[in-house]
C-alpha positions as CSV (number, residue, x, y, z in Angstrom):
1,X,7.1,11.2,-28.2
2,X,9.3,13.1,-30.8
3,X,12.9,13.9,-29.6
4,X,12.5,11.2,-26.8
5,X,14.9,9.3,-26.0
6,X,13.4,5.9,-23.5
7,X,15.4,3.2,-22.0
8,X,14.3,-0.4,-21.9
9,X,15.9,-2.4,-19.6
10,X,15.7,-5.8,-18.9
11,X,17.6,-9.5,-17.8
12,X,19.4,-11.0,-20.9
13,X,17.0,-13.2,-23.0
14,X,13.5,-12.0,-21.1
15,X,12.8,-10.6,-24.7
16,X,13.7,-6.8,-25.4
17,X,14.9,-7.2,-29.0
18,X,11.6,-9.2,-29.2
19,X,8.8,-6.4,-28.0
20,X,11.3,-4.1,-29.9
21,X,11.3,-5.3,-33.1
22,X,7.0,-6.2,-32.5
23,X,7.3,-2.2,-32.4
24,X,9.1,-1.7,-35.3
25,X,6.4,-3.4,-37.3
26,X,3.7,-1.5,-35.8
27,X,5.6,1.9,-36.8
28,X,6.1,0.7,-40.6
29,X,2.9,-0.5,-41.2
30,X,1.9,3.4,-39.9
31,X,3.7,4.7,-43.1
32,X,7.3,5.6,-41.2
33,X,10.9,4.6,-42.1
34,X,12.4,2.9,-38.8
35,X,16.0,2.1,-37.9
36,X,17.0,-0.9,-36.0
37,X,20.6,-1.1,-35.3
38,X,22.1,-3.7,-33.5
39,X,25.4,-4.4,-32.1
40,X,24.6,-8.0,-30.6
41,X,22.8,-10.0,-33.8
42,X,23.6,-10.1,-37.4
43,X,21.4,-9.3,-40.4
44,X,20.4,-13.1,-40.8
45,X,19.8,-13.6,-37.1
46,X,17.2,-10.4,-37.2
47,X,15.9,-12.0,-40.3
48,X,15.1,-15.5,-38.9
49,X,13.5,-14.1,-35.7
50,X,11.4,-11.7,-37.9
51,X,10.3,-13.8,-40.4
52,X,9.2,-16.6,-37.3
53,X,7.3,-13.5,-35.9
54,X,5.5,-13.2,-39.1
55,X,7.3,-9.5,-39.6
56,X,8.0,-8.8,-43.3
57,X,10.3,-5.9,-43.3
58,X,8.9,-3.6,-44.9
59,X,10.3,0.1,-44.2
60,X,12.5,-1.4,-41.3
61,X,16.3,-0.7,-42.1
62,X,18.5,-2.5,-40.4
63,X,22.2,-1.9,-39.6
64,X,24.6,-4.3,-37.4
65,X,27.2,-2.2,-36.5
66,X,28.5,-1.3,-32.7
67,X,30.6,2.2,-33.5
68,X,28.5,4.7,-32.9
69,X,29.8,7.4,-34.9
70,X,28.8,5.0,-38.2
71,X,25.8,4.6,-36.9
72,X,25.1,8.4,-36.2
73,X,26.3,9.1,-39.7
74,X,23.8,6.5,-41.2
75,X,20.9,7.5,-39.1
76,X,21.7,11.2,-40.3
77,X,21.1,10.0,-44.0
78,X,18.4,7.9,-43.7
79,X,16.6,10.4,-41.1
80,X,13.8,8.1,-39.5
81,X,10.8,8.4,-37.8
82,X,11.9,5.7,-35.3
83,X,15.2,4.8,-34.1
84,X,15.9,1.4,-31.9
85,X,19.5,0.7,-30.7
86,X,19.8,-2.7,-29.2
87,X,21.6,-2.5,-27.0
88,X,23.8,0.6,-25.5
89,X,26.3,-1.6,-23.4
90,X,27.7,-2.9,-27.2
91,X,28.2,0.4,-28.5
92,X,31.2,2.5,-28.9
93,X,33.2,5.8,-29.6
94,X,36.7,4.9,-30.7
95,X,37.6,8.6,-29.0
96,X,36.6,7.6,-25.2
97,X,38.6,5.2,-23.1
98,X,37.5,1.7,-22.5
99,X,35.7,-1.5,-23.6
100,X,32.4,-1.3,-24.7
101,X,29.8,-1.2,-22.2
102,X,32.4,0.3,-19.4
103,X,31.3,3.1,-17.8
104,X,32.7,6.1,-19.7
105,X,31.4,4.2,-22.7
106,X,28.2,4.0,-21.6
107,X,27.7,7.1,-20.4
108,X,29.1,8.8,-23.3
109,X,27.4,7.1,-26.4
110,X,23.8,7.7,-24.0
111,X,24.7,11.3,-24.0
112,X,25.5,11.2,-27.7
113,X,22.4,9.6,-28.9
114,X,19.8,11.8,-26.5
115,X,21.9,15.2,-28.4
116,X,21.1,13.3,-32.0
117,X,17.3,12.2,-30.8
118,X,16.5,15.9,-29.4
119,X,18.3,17.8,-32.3
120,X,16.4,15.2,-34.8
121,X,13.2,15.6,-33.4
122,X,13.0,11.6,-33.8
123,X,11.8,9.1,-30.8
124,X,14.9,6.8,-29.7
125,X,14.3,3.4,-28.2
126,X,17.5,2.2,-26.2
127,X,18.1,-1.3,-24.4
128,X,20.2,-2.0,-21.7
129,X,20.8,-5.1,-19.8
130,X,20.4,-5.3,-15.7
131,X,22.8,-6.8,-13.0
132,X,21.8,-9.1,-11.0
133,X,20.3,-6.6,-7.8
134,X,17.8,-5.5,-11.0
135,X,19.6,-2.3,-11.8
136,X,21.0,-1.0,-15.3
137,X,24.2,-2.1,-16.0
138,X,26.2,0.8,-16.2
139,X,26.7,4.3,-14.5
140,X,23.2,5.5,-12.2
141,X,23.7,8.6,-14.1
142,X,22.4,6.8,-17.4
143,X,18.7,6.8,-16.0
144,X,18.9,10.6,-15.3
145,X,20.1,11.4,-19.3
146,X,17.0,9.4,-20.6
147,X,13.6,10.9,-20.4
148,X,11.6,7.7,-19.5
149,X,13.3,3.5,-18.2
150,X,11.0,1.0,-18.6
151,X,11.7,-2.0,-17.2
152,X,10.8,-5.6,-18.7
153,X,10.3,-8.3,-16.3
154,X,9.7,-11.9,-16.3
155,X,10.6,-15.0,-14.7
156,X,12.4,-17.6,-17.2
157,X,10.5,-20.5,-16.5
158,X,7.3,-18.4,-16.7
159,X,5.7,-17.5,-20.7
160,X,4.1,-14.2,-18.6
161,X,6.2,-10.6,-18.9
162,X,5.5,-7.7,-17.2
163,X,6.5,-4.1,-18.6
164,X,6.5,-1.6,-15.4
165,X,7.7,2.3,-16.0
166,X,10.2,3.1,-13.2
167,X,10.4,7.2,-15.0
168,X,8.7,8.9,-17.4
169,X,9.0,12.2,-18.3
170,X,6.1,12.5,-20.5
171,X,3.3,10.2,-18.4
172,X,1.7,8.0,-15.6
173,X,4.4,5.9,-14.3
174,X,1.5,4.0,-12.4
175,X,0.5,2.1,-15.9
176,X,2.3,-1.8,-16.8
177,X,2.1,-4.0,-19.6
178,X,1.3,-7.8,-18.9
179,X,2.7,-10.0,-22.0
180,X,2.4,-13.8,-23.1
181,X,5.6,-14.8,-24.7
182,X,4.3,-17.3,-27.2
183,X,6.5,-18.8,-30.6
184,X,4.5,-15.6,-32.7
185,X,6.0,-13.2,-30.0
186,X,4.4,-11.0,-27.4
187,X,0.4,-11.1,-26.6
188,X,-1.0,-8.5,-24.5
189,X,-3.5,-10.6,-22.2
190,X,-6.6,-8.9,-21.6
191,X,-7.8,-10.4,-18.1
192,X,-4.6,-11.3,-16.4
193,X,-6.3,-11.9,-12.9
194,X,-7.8,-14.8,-14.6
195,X,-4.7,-16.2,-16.3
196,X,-3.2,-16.0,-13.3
197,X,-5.8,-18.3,-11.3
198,X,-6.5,-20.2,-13.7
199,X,-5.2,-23.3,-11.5
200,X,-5.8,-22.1,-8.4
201,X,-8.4,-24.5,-6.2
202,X,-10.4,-23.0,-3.7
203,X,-10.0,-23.3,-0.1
204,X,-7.0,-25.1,-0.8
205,X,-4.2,-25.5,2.0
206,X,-1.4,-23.4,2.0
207,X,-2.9,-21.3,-0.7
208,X,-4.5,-17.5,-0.6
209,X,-5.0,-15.0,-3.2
210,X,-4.7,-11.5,-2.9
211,X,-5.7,-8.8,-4.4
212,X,-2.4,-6.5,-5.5
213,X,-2.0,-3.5,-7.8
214,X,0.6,-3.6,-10.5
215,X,0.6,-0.2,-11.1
216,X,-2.6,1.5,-11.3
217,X,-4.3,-2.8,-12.8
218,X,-5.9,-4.3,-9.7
219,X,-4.1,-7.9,-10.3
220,X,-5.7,-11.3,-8.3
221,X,-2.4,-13.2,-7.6
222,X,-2.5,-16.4,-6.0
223,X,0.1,-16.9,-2.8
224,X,1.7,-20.0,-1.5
225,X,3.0,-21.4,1.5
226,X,4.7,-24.6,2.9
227,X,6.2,-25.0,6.1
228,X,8.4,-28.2,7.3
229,X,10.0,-29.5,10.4
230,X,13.6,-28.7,9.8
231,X,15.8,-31.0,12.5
232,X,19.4,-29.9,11.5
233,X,20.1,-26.3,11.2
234,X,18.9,-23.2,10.9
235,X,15.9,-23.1,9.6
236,X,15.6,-21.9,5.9
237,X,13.5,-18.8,4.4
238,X,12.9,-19.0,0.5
239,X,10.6,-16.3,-1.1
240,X,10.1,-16.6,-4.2
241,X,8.1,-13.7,-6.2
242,X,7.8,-11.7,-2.4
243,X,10.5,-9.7,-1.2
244,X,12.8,-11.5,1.6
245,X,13.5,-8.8,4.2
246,X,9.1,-8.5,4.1
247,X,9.0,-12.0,4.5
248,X,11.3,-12.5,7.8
249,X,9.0,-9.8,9.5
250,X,5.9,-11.4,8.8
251,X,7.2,-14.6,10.0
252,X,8.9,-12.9,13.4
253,X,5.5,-11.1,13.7
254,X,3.9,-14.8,13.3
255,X,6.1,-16.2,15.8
256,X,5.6,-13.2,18.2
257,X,2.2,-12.1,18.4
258,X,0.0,-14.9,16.8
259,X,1.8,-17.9,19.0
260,X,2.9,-19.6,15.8
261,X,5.6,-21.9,16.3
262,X,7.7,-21.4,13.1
263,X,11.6,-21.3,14.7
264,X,12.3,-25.1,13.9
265,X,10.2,-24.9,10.5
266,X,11.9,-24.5,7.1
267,X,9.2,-21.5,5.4
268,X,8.5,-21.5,1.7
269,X,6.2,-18.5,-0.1
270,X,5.8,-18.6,-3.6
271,X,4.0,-16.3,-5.9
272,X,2.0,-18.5,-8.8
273,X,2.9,-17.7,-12.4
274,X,5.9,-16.5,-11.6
275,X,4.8,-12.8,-10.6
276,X,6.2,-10.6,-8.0
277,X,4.5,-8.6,-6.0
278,X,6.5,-6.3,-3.4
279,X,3.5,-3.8,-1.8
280,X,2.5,-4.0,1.9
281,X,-0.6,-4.7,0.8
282,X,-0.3,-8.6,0.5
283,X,1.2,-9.2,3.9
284,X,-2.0,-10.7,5.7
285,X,-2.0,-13.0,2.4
286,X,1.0,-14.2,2.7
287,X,0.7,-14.6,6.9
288,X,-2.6,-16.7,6.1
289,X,-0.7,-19.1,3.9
290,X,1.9,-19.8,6.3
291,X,-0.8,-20.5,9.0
292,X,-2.5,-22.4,7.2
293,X,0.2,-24.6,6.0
294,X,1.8,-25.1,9.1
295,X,-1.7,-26.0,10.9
296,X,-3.1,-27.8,8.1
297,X,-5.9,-25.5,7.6
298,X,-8.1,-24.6,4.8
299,X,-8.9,-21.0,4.2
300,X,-12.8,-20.0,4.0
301,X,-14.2,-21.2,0.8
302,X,-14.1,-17.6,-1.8
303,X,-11.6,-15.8,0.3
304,X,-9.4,-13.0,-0.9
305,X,-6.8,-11.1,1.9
306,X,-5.0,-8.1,2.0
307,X,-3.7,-5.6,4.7
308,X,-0.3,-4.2,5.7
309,X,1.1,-6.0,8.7
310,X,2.5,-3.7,11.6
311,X,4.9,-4.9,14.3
312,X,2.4,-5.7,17.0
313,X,1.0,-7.5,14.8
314,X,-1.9,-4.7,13.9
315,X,-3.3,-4.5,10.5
316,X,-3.5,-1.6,8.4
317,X,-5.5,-0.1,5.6
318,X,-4.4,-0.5,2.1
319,X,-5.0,2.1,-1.0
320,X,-7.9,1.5,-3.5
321,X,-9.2,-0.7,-1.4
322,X,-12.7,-0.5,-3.6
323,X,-10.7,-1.2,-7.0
324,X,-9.3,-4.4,-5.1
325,X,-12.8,-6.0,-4.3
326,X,-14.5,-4.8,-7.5
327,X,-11.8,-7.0,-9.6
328,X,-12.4,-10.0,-6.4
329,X,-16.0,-9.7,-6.7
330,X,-15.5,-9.9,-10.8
331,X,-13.8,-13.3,-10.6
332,X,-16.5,-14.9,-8.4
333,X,-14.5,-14.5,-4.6
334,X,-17.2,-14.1,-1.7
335,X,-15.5,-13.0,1.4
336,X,-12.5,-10.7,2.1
337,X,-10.3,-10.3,4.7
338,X,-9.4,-6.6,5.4
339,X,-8.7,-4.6,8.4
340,X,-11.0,-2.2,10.8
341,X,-12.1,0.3,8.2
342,X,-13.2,3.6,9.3
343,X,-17.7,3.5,9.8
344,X,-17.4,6.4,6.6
345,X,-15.4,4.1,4.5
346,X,-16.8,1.0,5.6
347,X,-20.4,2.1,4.5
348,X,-18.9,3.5,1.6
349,X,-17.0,0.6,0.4
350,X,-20.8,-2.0,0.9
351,X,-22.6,1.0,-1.1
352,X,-19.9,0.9,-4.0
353,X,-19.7,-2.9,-3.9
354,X,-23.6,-3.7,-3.8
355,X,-26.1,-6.3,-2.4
356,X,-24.6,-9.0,-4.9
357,X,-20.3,-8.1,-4.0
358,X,-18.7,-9.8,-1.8
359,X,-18.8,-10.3,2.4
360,X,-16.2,-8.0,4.2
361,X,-14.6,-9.8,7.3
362,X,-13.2,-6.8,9.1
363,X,-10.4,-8.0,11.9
364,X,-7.9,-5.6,13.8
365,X,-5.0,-7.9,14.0
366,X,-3.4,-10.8,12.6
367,X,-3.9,-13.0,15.0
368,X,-7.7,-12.1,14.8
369,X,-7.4,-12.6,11.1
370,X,-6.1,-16.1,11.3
371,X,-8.9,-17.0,13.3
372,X,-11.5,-16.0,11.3
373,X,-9.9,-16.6,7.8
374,X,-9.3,-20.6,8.2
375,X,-11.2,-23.5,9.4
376,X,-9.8,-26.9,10.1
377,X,-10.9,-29.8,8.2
378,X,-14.2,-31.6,9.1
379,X,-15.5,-28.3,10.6
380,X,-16.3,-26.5,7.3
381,X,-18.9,-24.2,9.8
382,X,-16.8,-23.1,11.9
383,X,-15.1,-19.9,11.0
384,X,-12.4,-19.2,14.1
385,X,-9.8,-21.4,15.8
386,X,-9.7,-21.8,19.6
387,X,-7.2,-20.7,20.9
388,X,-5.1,-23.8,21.8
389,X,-5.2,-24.3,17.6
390,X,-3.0,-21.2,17.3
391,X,-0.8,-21.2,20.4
């Protein structure tokens, strides 16, 4: 958007300056000058991750300097139709107190650059760096000066990225991005359910997928589980790719309501591919995964979970509950568990889905759920537990 001025933010090395200069290229080959000014690399370093991107260069200017005020006086001259400043905690004003990337520093060199982007009519790309709880490094007030923060997202170990809009003044913040970090640079991928199943065994212990939404793409994402006898200590909780504080209440609702005996087991969840899914939505996932890890018990063959977890251990509805199944149903899953829906939405949700979707197991409560979503080896028929299997 003309006179915007967008903030991407992101861990060090998840690859910013990489989708950044991927967009630099896709603006010059439109027919428009665009500046790239960095005050972290140098003119060779740009060069040598361009040229193994397969970027020539053509009608992208580049400028390593980290005072602003030259760099405001050579974007005046060379007036662009894209400017990219990588990134705002290394710039500068020599007038303003402190070190670069201070607070007053910050704050001040943002404020300066959206008054030169709005005056300029020109679109400003920004980067920032996070801390450690996942916030921008600098003042809160930096997010309210841009007009949109994107955030880029990615574990290292995993190739896959993830580009999620946390404001945006001028659209959808609902929409993300899912990326393939490969040695040619970012790949969009196309089916990302698939990617990320694509080692995923059926009925396989400890293992469920759910059907999440990252932002307004229904996403398949495959959840794991393993439970072991700890003897000395408290026992430990590690969540990996789920949010920890979600985790313990599952786990104390578990204990509670379904008769599981988890206070002398160590509990591991683990999100495949290196994903991270935080909605309520994926609770009854990631409770059959623990069940089924700790009672050695496969889920039904095609199965696909999802429902919020309440206290008493209830289950309630989740949003676009059709979109969910549809994407299920696309990749070949047969049954899903899902709480009570209401007899309107029920018959709704079989008309939308068809003769050929998949088989809706409708349960009121986790313990219910557990019952009817795994089966113990060497009795493949049987779909619920007895009661002395649980307790």
């Amino acid at each position: 958007m003309p006179g915007s001025l967008v903030l991407v933010g992101g861990e060090p090395g998840i690859g910013k300056s990489t989708l950044l200069l991927q967009i630099s290229a896709t603006v010059a080959e439109a027919g428009r000058a665009v500046a790239y000014v960095s005050g972290e690399e140098s003119i060779s370093q740009v060069k040598l991750r361009s040229e193994r991107l397969g970027i020539e260069g053509k009608g992208i200017y580049f400028l390593s300097e980290p005072n602003l005020a030259g760099v405001l006086e050579s974007l005046e001259k060379l007036s662009p139709g894209l400017a990219i400043i990588d990134s705002i905690q290394t710039m500068y004003l020599e007038d303003v107190a402190g070190m670069p990337g201070s607070i007053s520093q910050v704050r001040e060199c943002t404020w300066r650059l959206q008054r030169w982007a709005k005056q300029g009519n020109v679109p400003l790309l920004i980067t920032g760096h996070v801390t450690k709880e996942g916030a921008i490094a600098g003042p809160g007030t930096l997010e309210h000066i841009v007009d949109a923060v994107f955030y880029f997202e990615g574990e290292s170990s995993s190739s896959y990225r993830v580009l999620r809009s946390a404001k945006n003044r001028f659209g959808s913040t609902n929409e993300v991005g899912i990326f393939e970090m490969s040695d040619r640079g970012l790949i969009e991928v196309a089916n990302p359910s698939q990617v990320f199943l694509s080692t995923h065994k059926d009925a396989a212990i400890g293992s469920v997928v759910v059907p999440t939404l990252q932002g307004n793409r229904p996403l398949l994402a495959e959840i794991q589980s393993l439970t072991t006898t700890n003897s000395f200590g408290p026992p430990r909780r590690v969540a990996n790719g789920v949010d920890l504080n979600r985790l313990l209440l599952i786990i104390a609702v578990l204990t509670k309501r379904a008769g599981l005996k988890l206070f002398n087991q160590d509990v591991i969840v683990n999100v495949t591919g290196g994903l991270r899914v935080n909605e309520p939505a994926v609770d009854l996932g990631i409770a059959c995964a623990i069940a089924s890890s700790l009672r050695d018990a496969r889920p039904l063959t095609g199965l696909v979970a999802l429902g919020e977890i309440g206290l008493n251990g209830e289950l309630r509805g989740v949003s676009q509950l059709e979109r969910r199944i549809s994407e299920a149903t696309r990749l070949g899953f047969r049954c899903c568990l899902t709480p009570v829906l209401p007899p309107g939405v029920s018959s709704e949700v079989k008309r939308s889905i068809g003769s050929e979707g998949i088989r809706l197991i409708e349960v009121g409560s986790v313990y219910d759920a557990l019952r009817r979503g795994l089966t113990r080896e060497g009795r493949l028929k049987a779909v619920e537990f007895e009661d002395t299997d649980i307790r």
